[in-house]
Steps between C-alpha positions, in 0.01 A plus 500: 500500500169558612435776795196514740503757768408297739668155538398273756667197606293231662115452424387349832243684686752814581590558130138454375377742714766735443391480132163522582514809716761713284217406232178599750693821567554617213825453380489484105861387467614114378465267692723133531449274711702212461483173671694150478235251586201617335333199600537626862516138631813552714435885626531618826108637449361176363598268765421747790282385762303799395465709842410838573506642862586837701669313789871684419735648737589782233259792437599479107400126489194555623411815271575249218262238570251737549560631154456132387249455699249817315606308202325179612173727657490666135583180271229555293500901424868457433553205284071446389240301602629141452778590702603214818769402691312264750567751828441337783461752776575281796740714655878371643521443881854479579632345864734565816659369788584673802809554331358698160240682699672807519567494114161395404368810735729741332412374099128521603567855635641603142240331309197654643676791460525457139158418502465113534205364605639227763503405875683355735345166713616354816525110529130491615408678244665337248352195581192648466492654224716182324358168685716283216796645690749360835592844635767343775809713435319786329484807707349760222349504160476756224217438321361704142181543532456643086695550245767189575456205310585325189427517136638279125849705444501347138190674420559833640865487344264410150296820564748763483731351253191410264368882590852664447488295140199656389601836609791501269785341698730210231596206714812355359580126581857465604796507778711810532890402473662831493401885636735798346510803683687833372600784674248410806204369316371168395445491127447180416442137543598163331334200465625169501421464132713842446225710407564858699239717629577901540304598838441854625424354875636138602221351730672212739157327560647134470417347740781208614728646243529868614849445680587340146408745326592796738880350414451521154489885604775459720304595795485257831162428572495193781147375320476136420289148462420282872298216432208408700286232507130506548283168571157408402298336770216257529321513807134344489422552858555864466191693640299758330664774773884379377398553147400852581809561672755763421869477428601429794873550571630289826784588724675221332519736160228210347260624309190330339162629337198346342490416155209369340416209700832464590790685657839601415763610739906540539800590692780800396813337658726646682830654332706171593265349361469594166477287195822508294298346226297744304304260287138467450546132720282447764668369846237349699639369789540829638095477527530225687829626689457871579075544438259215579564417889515903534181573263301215663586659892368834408207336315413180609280404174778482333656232639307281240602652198653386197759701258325484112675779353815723513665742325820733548480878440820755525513791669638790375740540795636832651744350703615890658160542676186270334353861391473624120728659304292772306630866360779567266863452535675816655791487194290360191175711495333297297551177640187434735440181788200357547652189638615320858101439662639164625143328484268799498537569111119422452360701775704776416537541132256694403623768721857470401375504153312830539816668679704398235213675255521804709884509496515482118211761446564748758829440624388405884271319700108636519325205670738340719852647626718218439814650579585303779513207240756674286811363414740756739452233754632203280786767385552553907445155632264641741198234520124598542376168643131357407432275854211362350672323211281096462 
């Protein structure tokens, strides 16, 4: 049996990073990170609409995609000089009714708090400011002025893990079937193929299968896949101002941004709503039945589109509060989360991957206190809701 010190479970963005930064900060332990599909086609990161934004109602949230976000600003100086990831910088502008004004009045108030660089518009103003855009219904806007936007998740995921590589770090192709723990630790994994792997620290970092692998532990974490689908659209009357448009979140929960010279867009449903079938299917009529007539009221260019593309993506879903999972286990020390971001994985990973650095190295948080994410409130039941969960 081989032994690393560090075994990480999962090689999406969160794990990569985590590599990456235990590696950046000096750590000169082994390093495993081990991942099932190393061809990354099915990963929550890789089919991520790729979005990075501020607009959270939780201070933590926010301190994490600002952490991504330096990332981004210092691509280059961190990873070298052919370093890109395609950021567009077009900032999110997210939408109320009379009904979610109070809400959206009370996130804003925490994010420029926490240092986000947003505002709120009125429905004159937003129809100023966004002439592509029917503002009947809409009493208030948050719109982010910098630092919101979107970016390729594939090839910032391709950074880190590619980085961590070079540093030192052994990725291991393969599925982990088995964790043993003794007297309150983890010490090991197994592989499907029976191979086992000694680990001084257990990283959960995987993604869809973190509740899966949580039980292996016999620990309860309520962390699993929900499919969502995300459309392609063609729109050739779309005017230059719609193609510089930000994500733009309606009341509805619809979402659509620019991509290329077309646009992509989607729907979370509601919890009744869910699909019971987790496969990598796309179901199209619920374009046509829950999007389009809704999509093409708040925009009416959109009304002549046409559906080209589509592709489903799972979320790695906390189903306690939609907020991440991150810190060790309160019984087994050594078992660490980094798992449960429901959707925000991308945006936040480097973060969560440089507090899980920090927890390994010096036994606590430095950059961000992420205590509030621990795992006491999973243990207690007692939810720390994200309201601005897309």
């Amino acid at each position: 049996m081989k032994t690393y010190d560090v075994v990480i479970v999962g090689g999406g963005i969160v794990g990569s990073s985590a590599a990456y930064f235990l590696k950046k900060h000096g750590f000169t332990g082994s390093i495993a990170l081990i991942e099932r599909d190393t061809t990354y086609a099915q990963c929550c990161t890789a089919r991520s609409c790729g979005g990075i934004r501020q607009q959270f109602s939780t201070p933590e949230n926010i301190q994490l995609s600002k952490f991504g976000l330096n990332v981004l600003r210092n691509l280059k100086a961190e990873f070298g000089a052919e370093a890109d990831v395609g950021f567009r910088e077009q900032g999110y502008l997210i939408l109320a009714s009379e009904a979610g004004r109070a809400i959206l009045e009370e996130n804003h108030s925490v994010q420029i708090a926490n240092g986000a660089d947003n505002v709120l518009l009125d429905a004159e103003g937003l129809g100023r400011e966004f002439p592509w855009l029917v503002t009947d219904g809409l009493e208030l806007g948050c719109f982010g002025r910098s630092g919101e936007g979107w970016l390729d998740p594939y090839s910032l995921m391709s950074l880190f893990r590619k980085a961590a590589a070079t540093k030192g770090v052994e990725i291991i192709s393969g599925e982990v079937a088995a964790v043993k723990t003794v007297a309150g630790r983890a010490v090991s994994v197994t592989l499907a193929d029976g191979a086992e792997i000694g680990c001084g620290t257990l990283v959960n970092a995987g993604g869809t299968g973190a509740g899966a692998l949580a039980r292996m532990a016999g620990i309860d974490l309520p962390v699993g896949p929900r499919k969502r689908y995300v459309y392609v659209l063609d729109c050739p009357g779309a005017s230059e101002a719609l193609h510089k448009a930000p994500l733009t979140v309606d009341i509805s929960g619809i979402y659509f941004r620019p991509e290329g010279q077309q646009f992509i867009c989607g729907l979370s449903p509601d919890e009744a709503d869910e699909p019971g079938d987790l496969s990598w299917d796309v179901d199209y009529s619920w374009f046509e039945e829950h999007i389009w007539e809704r999509l093409a009221g708040r925009v009416p260019a959109f009304e002549a589109i046409k559906v080209v593309n589509a592709w489903v993506g799972h979320y790695d879903y906390n189903a306690l509060d939609q907020n991440a999972v991150i810190g060790p286990h309160p019984e087994l020390a050594n078992f660490l989360f980094a798992n449960g971001f429901s959707g925000h994985g991308l945006q936040q990973g480097p973060g969560a991957g440089n507090a899980i650095a920090e927890l390994v190295i010096h036994g606590g948080y430095r950059s961000i206190d992420l205590a509030r994410f621990g795992f006491a409130r999973i243990a207690r039941k007692a939810p720390l809701f994200e309201r601005n969960v897309i």
